[in-house]
PAPA-269644 format. One line per field, with one value per residue (C-alpha): residue in one letter; z, x, y; residue number from 0. Coordinates in Angstrom, 2 decimals, always signed. Layout:
! residues N
res c(A ...) $
Z c(Z ...) $
X c(X ...) $
Y c(Y ...) $
n c(NUM ...) $
***
This chain:
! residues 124
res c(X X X X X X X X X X X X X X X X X X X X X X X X X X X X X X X X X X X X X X X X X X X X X X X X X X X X X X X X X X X X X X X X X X X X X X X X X X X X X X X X X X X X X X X X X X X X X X X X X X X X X X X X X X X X X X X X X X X X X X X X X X X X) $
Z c(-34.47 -34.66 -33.26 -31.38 -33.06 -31.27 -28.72 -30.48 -33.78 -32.94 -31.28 -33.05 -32.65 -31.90 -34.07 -31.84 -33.73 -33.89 -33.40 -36.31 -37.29 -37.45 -36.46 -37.14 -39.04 -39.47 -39.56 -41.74 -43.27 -46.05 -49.27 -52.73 -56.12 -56.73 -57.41 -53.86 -52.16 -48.46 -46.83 -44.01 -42.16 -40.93 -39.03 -38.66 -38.31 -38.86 -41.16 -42.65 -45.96 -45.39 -42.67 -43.31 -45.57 -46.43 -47.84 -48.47 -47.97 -48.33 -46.10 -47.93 -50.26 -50.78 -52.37 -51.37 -53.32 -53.58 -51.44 -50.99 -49.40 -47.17 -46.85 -44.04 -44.79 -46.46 -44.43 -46.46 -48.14 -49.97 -52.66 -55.00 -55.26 -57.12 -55.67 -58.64 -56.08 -53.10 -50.62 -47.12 -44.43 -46.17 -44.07 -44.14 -42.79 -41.85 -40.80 -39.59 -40.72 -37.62 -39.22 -37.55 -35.30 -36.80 -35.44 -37.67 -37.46 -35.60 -38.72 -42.01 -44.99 -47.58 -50.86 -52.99 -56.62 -57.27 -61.12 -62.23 -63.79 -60.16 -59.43 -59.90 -56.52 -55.52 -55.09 -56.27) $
X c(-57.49 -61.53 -62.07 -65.48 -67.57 -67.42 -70.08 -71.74 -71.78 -74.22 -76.44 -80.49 -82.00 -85.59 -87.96 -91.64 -95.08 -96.81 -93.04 -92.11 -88.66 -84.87 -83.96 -80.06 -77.79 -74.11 -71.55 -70.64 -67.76 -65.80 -65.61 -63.27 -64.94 -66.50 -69.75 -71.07 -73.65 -74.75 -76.49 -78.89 -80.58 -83.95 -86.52 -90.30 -93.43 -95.74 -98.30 -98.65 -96.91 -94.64 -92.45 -89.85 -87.32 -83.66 -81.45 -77.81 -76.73 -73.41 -73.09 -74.55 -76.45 -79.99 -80.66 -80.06 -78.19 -79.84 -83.21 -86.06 -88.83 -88.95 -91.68 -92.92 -90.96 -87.99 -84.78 -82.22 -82.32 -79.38 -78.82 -76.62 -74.98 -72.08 -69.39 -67.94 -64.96 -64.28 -66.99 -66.98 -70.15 -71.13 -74.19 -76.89 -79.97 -82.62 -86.29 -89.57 -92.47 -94.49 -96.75 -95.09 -92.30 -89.02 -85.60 -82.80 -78.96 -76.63 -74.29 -74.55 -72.39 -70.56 -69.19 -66.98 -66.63 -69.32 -70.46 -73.51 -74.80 -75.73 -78.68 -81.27 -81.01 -80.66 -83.33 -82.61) $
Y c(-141.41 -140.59 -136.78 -136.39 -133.91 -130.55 -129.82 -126.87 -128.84 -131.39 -128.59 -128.27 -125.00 -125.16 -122.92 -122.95 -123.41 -120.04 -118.08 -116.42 -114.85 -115.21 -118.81 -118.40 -116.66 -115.98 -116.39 -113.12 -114.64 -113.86 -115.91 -115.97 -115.89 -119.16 -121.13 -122.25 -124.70 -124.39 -127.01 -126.48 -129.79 -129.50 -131.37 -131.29 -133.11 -130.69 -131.29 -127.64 -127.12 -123.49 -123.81 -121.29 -118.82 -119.99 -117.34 -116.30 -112.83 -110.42 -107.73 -104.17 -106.00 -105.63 -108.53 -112.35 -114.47 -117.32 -117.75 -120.74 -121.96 -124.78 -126.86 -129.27 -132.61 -131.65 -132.70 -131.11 -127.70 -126.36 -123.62 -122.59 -119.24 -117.46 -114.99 -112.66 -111.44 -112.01 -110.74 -110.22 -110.43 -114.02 -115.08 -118.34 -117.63 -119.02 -117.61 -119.47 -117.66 -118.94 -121.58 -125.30 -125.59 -127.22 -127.69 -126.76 -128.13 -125.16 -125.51 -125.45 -127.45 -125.09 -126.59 -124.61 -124.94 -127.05 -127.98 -126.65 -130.15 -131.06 -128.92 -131.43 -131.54 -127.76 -125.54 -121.98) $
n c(0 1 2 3 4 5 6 7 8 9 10 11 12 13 14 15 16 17 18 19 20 21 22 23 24 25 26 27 28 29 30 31 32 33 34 35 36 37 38 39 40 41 42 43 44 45 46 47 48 49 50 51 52 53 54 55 56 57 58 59 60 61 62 63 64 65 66 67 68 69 70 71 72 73 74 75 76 77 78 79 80 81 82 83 84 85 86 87 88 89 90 91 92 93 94 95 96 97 98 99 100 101 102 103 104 105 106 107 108 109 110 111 112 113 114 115 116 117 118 119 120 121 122 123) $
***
């Protein structure tokens, strides 16, 4: 039996050239202690090279943990990240900084316990 994909998870969000800020996040989840990669897709034409910030975050932390850039053309983004214990307020975000519009995929892909030799293709 093939399931059609849910409504909301086919849904882009639409960042606007010259717009700059939060683009998604969520969804504050919590998580066991693992290693972790989250997958954002992303689409753009712009010609400009800085398009916008990708970042994981745990409720009351101040720092991210994990964060990159994403430049014009890149389709895929994902990162890498490690949970000690298990944390609560998990969120992916996602913020234009205002230079090209871009459209970004309403959900994200989360691995758990991936190897570490694979990061050739991660940027951390």
């Amino acid at each position: 039996m093939q399931r059609e994909p849910l409504p909301w998870s086919i849904t882009w969000i639409e960042a606007a050239d010259g717009e700059a800020g939060v683009v998604m996040h969520g969804p504050y989840m919590p998580l066991r202690a693992g290693r972790y990669r989250v997958t954002w897709q992303i689409r753009s034409v712009a010609k400009k090279s800085l398009i916008a910030v990708c970042d994981v975050v745990a409720l009351g932390q101040a720092e991210p943990l994990a964060r990159c850039e994403v430049q014009s053309g890149e389709t895929l983004i994902s990162l890498d990240f490690d949970i000690p214990d298990t944390t609560f307020g998990i969120e992916f975000r996602c913020f234009s900084i205002g230079n090209a519009g871009f459209s970004i995929l309403r959900t994200v892909e989360l691995e758990e316990n991936i190897e570490r030799d694979r990061r050739s293709m991660v940027r951390e």
